[in-house]
C-alpha positions in Angstrom: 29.5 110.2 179.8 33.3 108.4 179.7 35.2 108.8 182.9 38.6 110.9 181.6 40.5 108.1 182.8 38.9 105.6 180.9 39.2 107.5 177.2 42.9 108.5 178.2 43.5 104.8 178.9 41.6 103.8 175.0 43.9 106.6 173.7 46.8 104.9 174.7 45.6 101.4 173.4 44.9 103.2 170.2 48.0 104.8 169.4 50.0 101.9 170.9 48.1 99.4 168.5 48.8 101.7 165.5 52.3 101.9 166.1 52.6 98.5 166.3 51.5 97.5 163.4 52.9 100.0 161.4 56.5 99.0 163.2 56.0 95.3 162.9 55.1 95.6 158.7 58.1 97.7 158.5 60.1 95.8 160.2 58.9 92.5 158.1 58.6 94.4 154.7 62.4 96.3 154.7 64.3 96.6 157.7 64.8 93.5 159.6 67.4 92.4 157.2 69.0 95.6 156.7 68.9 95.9 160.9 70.2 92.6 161.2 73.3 92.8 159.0 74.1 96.7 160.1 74.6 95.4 163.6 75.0 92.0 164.1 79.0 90.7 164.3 79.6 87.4 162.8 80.8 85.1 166.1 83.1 81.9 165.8 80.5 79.9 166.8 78.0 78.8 163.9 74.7 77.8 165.5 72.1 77.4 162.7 70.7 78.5 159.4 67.6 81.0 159.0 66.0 82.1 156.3 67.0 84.3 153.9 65.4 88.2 155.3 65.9 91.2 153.0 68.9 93.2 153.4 71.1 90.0 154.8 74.6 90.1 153.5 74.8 87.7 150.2 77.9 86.5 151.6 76.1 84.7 154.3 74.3 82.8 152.7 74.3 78.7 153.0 74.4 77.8 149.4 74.3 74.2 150.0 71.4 74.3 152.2 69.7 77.0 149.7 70.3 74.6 147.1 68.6 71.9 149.1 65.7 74.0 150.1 64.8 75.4 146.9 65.0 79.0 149.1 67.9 81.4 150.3 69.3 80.7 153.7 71.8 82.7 155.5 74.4 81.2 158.3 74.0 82.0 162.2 76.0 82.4 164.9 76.8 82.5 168.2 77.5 86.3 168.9 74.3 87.4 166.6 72.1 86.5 169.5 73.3 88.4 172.2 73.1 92.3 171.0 71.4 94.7 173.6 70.0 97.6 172.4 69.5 100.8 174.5 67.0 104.1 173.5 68.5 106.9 175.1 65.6 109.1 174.2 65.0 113.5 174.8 62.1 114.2 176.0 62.8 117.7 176.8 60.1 120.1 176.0 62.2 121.1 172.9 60.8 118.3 171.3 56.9 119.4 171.4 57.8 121.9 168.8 56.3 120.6 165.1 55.2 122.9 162.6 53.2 119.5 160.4 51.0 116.9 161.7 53.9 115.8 164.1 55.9 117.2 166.5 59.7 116.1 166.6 58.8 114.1 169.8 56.2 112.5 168.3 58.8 111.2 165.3 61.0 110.2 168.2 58.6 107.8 169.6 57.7 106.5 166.2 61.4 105.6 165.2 62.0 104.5 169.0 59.3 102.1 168.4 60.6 100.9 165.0 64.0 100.1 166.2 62.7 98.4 169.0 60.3 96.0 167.1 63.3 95.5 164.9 65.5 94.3 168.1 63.0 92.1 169.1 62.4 90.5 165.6 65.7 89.4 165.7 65.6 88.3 169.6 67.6 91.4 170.9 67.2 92.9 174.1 66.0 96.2 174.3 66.5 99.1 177.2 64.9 102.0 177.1 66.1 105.8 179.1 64.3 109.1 179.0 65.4 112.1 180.0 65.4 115.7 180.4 67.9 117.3 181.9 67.8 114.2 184.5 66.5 110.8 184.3 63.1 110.6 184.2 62.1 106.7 183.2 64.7 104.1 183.1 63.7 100.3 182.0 66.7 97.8 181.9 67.2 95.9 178.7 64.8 93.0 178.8 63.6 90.5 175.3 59.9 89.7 174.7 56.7 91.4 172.7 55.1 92.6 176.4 58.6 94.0 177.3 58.5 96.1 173.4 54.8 97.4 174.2 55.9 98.4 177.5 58.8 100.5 176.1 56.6 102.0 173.4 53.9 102.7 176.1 56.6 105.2 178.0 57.7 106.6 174.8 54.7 107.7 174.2 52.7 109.1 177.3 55.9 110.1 179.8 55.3 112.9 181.2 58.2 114.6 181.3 59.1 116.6 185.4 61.3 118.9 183.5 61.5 121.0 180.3 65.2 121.7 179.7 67.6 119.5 178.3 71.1 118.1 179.2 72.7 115.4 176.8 75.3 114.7 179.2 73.2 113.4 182.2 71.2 110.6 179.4 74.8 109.8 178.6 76.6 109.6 181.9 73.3 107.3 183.1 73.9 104.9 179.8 77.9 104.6 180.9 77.1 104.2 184.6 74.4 101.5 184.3 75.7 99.3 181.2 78.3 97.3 182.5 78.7 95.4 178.7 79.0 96.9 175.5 75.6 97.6 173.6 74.4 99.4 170.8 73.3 103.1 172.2 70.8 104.7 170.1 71.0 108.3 171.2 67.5 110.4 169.6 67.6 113.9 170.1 67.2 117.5 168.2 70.5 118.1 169.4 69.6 121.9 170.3 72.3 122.4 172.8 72.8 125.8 175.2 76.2 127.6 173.9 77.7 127.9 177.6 77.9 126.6 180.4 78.6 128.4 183.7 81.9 126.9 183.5 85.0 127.1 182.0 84.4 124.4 179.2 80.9 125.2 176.9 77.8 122.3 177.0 79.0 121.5 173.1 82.4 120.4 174.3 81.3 118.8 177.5 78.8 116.9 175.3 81.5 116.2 172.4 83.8 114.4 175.5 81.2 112.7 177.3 80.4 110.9 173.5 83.4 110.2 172.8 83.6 108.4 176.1 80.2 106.8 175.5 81.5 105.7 171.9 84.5 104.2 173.3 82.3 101.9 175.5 79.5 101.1 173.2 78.9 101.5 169.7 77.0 104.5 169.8 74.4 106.0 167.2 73.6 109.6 167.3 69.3 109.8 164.9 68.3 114.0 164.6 65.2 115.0 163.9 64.5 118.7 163.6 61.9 121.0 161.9 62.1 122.6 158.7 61.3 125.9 160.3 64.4 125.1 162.4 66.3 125.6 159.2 64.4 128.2 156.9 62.0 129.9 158.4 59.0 131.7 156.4 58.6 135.3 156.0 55.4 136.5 157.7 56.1 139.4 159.5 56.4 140.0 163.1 56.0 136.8 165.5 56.8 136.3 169.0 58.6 133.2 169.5 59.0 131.5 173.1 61.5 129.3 174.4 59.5 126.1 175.1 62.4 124.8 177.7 63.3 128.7 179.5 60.0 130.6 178.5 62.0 133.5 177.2 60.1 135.5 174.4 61.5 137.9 171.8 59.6 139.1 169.0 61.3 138.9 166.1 60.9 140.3 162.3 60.8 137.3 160.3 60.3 139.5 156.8 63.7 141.1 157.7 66.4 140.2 154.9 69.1 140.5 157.3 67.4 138.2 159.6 66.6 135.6 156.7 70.2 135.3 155.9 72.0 135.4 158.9 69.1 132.7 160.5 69.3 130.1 157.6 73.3 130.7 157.9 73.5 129.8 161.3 71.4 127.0 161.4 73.2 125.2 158.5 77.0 126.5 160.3 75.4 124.8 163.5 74.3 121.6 161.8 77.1 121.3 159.7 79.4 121.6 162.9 78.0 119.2 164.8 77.9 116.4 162.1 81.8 116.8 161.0 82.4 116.7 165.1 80.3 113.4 165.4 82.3 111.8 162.4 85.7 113.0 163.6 85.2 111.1 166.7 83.5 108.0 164.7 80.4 108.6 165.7 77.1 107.5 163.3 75.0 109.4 162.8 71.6 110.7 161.0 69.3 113.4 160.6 65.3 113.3 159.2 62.9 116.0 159.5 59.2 116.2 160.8 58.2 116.1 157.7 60.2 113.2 156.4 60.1 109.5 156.3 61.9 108.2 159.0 61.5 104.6 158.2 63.2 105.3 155.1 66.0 107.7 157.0 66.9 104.7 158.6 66.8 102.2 156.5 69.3 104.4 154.2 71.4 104.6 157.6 71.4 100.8 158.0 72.6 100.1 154.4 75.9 102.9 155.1 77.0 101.1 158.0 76.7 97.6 156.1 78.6 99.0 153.2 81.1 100.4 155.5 82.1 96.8 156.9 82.3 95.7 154.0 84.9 97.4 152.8 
């Protein structure tokens, strides 16, 4: 019979390798372009010519050397190399909730993964930061393949030493520890407590402490949430539990009343959150569990390269 250790550790290969590959033929196939042109400033210094990658701006392109070559080659420089990439990533137990094959953690981990293979594609550093409602893994921005595995290796087995949440402590880690600007990628369900037991609510604590985190990095806010979270199917009477408090109700989810006023408030909450993110400059995205979020963000990197360049 296998020692428990030994499948647990085969398990981990396993899903790691999967991930992996799926990342890396994203990553060659769409995004690695699109990634590269979304983030990368163009410095003073011009180093070298590449080739050509889907979703690189047209207007960086060498036309003398593509002439020469008989293949499209886009211009290099300086500043391009020296990006660092952070994944704040919630791991609160918030996150386990799914009602598909996977649970909004689990489509975390999968974009956390992509966007790190896409960093280090393009030679980026990448750091990674989980937490809960405190810091719970931290690895400093670092380059290399083994680095990337590592990173996707915590992703995906942390066990997290608490279940509730708090946005701000993630953030006020990110400010304290990155001295330089970088590009934050904050990945979250965003399900925030309405008060705190202080003056000020957690949504407007959070709101500040972005707004100081955008004004030191260029910060980008990825959702993910559950269908259920916005409609959720009439079948009678169901006891739901609070996977971060324990608190149950039972509820009547055939009530009419209930229908309405839930789907209301989940799309006024939504809604809210989004016009506060973009009133403060903040990017942003949403996919669902049930969603392609390869696609999600491939459709996020082509907004922000249209945006500069207007």
């Amino acid at each position: 019979m296998d020692d428990p250790d030994q499948e647990f550790t085969r398990e981990i290969l396993r899903k790691v390798r999967q991930i992996e590959i799926r990342s890396n033929r994203l990553v060659s196939e769409a995004l690695a372009g699109s990634y590269h042109s979304a983030f990368k400033g163009q410095g003073i210094d011009f180093e070298e010519v590449r080739e050509y990658q889907p979703g690189d701006e047209v207007r960086s392109i060498d036309w003398n050397v593509t002439a020469k070559m008989g293949l499209p080659f886009v211009k290099q420089y300086r500043e391009e190399r020296e990006l660092t990439i952070v994944l704040a990533i919630d791991i609160s137990d918030s996150g386990t909730w799914g009602s598909g094959d996977r649970t909004k953690r689990e489509k975390l981990a999968e974009l956390g993964a992509l966007l790190a293979f896409s960093a280090n594609k393009n030679g980026d550093k990448v750091g990674l930061l989980l937490f809960s409602d405190q810091v719970e893994k931290y690895l400093p921005p670092a380059k290399g393949q083994k680095h990337v595995l590592r990173v996707l290796r915590e992703i995906l087995f942390h066990q997290n030493l608490s279940k509730k949440t708090d946005l701000n402590e993630g953030l006020r880690f990110v400010n304290r520890v990155m001295r330089r600007r970088a590009v934050v990628f904050l990945l979250s369900d965003f399900i925030i407590p309405e008060y705190d037991s202080k003056e000020e609510s957690v949504q407007e604590l959070f709101l500040k402490e972005l707004s100081t985190t955008r004004s030191k990095h260029d910060l980008v806010c990825c959702q993910v949430f559950d269908k259920i979270e916005i409609e959720i199917p009439r079948v009678g009477r169901v006891c739901f539990e609070d996977a971060e408090t324990g608190e149950i109700i039972l509820i009547n989810t055939s009530n009419k009343t209930f229908q309405k006023q839930y789907k209301e408030n989940a799309h006024t909450t939504q809604d809210k959150l989004v016009r506060q993110m973009r009133r403060r400059g903040i990017d942003n995205f949403q996919f669902s569990t049930d969603s392609d979020y390869a696609k999600a963000l491939q459709g996020f990197f082509q907004t922000r390269v249209n945006q500069r360049g207007r």
